[in-house]
VEXVO-320197 format. One record per atom (N, C-alpha, C): x, y, z. Coordinates in steps of 0.001 Angstrom, whole numbers, plus 500000, padded with zeros to 6 digits. Example, Ala and Ser with C-alpha at 12.3 -4.5 7.8 and 13.67 -1.06 7.14 Angstrom:
VEXVO-320197
513190494310507800/512300495500507800/513200496700507800/512850497750507080/513670498940507140/512900500030507870/
This chain:
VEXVO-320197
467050463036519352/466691464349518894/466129464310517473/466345463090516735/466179462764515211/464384463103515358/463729463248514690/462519463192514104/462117462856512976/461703461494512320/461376461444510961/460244462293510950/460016462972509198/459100463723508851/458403462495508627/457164463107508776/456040462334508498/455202462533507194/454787461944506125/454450462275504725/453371463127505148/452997463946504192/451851465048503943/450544464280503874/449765464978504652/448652464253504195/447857464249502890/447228463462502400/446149462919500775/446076464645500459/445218465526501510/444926466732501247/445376467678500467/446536467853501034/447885468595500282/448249468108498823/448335466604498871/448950466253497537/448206466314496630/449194466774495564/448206467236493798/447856466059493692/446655465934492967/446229464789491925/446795464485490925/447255466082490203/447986465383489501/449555465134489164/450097465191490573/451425464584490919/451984463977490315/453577463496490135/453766462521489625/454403461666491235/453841460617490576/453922459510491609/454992459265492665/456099459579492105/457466459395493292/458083460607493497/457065461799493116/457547462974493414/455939464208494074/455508463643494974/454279463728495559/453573465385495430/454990466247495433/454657467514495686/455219468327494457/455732468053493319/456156468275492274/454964468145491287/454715469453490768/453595469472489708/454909469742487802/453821469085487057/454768469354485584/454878471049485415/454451471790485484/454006473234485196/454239474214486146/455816474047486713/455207475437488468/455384476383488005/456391476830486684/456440477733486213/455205478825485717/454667478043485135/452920478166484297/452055478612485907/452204477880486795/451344478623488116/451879479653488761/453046480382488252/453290481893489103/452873482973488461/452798483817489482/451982485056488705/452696485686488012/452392486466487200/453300486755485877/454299488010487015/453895488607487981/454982489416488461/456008489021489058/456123487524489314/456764487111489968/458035486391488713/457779486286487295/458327486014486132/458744486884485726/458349488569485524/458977489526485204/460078490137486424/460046489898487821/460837490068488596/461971489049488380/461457487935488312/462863487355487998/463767487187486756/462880487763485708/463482488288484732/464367489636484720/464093490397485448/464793491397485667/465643491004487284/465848490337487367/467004490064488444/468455489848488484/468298488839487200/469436488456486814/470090490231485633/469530490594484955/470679491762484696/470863492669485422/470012493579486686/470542493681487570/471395492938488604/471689491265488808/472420491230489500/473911491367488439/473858491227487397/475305491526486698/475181493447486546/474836493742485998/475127495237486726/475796495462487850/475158495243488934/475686495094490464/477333494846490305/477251493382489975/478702492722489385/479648493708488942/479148493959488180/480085494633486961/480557495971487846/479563496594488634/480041498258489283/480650497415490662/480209496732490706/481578496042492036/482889496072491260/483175495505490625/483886494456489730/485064496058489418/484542496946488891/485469497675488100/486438498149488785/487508498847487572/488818499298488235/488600500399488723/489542500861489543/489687502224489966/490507503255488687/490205504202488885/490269505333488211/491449505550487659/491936505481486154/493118504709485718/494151506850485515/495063506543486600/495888507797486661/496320508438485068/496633509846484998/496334510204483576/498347509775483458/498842509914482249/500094510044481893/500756511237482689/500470512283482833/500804513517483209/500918512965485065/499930512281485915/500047512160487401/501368511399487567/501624510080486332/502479509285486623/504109509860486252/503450510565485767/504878511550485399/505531512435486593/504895512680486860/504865513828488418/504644513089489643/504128511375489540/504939510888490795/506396510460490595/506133509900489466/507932508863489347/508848510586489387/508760511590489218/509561512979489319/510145513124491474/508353513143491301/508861513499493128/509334512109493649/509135511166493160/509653510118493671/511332510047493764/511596510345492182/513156510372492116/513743511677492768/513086512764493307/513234513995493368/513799513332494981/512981512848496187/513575512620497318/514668512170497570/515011510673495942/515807509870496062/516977510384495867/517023511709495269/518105512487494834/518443512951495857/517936513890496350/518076514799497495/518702513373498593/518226512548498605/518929511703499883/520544511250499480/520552510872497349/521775510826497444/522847512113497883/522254512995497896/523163514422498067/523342514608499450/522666514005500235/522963513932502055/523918513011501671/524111511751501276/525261510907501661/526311511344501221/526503512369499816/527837513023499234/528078513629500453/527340514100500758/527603515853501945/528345515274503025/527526513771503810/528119513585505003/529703512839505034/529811512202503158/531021511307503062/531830512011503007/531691513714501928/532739514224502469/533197514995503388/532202515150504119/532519516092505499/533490515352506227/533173513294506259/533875512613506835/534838512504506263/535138512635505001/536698512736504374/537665513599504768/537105514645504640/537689516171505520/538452515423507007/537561515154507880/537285515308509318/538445513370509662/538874512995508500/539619512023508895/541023512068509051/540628513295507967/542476513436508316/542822514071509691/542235514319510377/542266515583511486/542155514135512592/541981514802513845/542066514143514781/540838513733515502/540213512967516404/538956512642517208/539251511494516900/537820510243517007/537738509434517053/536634509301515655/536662507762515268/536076507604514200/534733508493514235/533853507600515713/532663508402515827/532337510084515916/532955510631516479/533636511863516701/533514512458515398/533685511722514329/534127512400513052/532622512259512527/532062511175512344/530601510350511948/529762511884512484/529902511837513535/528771513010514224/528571514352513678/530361514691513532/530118515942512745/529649516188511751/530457514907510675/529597515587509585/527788514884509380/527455514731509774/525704514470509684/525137515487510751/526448516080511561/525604517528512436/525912518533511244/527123518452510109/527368519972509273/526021519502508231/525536518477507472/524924518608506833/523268518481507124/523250518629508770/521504518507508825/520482519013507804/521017520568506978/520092520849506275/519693520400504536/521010518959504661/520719518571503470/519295517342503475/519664517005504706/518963515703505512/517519516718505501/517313517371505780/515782518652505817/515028518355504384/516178518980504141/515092518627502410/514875517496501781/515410516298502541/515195515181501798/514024514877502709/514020514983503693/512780514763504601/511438515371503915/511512517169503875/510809517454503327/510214516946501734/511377516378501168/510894516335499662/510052514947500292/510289513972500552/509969512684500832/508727512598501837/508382513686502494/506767513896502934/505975514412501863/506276515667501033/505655515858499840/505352514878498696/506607513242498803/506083512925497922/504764511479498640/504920511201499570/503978510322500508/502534511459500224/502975512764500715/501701513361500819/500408513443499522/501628513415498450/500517513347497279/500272512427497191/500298511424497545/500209509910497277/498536509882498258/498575510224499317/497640510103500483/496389510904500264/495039510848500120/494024511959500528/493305511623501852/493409511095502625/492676510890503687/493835511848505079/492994512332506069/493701512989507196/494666511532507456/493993510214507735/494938509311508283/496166509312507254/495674509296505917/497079509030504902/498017510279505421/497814511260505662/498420512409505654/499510512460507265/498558511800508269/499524511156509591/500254510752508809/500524509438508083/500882507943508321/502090508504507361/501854509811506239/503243510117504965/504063510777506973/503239511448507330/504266512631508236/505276511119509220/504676510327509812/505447509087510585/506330508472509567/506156507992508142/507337506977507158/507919508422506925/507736509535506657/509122510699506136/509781510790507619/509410510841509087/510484510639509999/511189509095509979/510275508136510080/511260507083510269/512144507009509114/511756507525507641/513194507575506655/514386508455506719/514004509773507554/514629510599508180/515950510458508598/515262509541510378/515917508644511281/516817507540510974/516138506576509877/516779505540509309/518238506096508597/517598507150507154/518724507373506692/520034507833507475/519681508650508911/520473509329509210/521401508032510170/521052507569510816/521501506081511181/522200505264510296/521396505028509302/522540504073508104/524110505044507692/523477506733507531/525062506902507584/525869507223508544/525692507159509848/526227507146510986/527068506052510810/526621504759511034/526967503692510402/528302503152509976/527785504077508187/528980503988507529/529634504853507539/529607506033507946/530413507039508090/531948506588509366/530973506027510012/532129505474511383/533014503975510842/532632503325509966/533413502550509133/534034502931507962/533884504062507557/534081504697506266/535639505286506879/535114505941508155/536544506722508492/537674505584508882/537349504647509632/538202503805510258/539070503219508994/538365503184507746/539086502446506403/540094503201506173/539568504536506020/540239505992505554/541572506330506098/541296505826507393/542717505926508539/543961505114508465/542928503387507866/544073502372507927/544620502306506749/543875502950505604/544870503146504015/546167504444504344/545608505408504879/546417506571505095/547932505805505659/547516505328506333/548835504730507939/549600503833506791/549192502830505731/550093502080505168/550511502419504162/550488503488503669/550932503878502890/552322505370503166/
């Protein structure tokens, strides 16, 4: 499949060539047309321009945005610690009494659903500002349920180990 090239013919080659470089003249610069020297003079700082508006940062948030996320940020985190007060002591209540550990777990994360609401809600409001696209705005509404779900699970959890502790300090003492 190889093909050697075959040299150029006499025709083609400069006269005044240099000898072991047949097709290489001293001057190629000196033979282009001058538009073709001012284009490539202007190439190179447009291609760093280019560069540079690729290159840059995004839009640096003012003091005041970062203030008012780290707020709603801590604002959910609050509200979620105040579901776990609500449901630990509902389960404190509900241990001394009778049912079963789980039994007890259920109630109180059924008495405090509406603390669990607002942490949901605060915690989509704070995804939502975070998001401008319709998809960002799905994707806050799906992570504020699965944190929802999660949280409400993790204290199920411990609520049903929380009571069982609660029971076996009570009894030995």
């Amino acid at each position: 499949m190889y093909q050697p090239i075959a040299p150029l013919p006499m025709s083609f080659q400069k006269s005044n060539a240099h000898p072991d470089f047949p097709l290489s003249t001293p001057h190629v610069a000196a033979q282009r047309p001058l538009g073709w020297v001012r284009a490539g003079a202007l190439a190179m700082p447009l291609a760093a321009l280019l560069l540079a508006a690729c290159a840059s940062q995004p839009a640096v948030e003012t003091a005041e945005a970062r203030q008012e996320s780290a707020q709603m940020n801590s604002g959910w985190q609050a509200e979620r610690a105040k579901y776990m007060d609500c449901v630990q002591d509902r389960a404190s209540d509900g241990a001394k009494g009778k049912g079963t550990s789980k039994e007890v777990a259920a109630g109180a994360i059924d008495a405090c659903k509406g603390q669990l609401k607002v942490m949901h809600d605060a915690f989509q409001s704070y995804l939502s500002a975070q998001m401008s696209s319709a998809h960002g705005q799905t994707s806050a509404r799906q992570a504020a349920e699965r944190v929802t779900t999660d949280t409400r699970e993790k204290a199920r959890t411990y609520l049903t180990r929380y009571v069982e502790v609660e029971r076996y300090k009570a009894g030995q003492h």
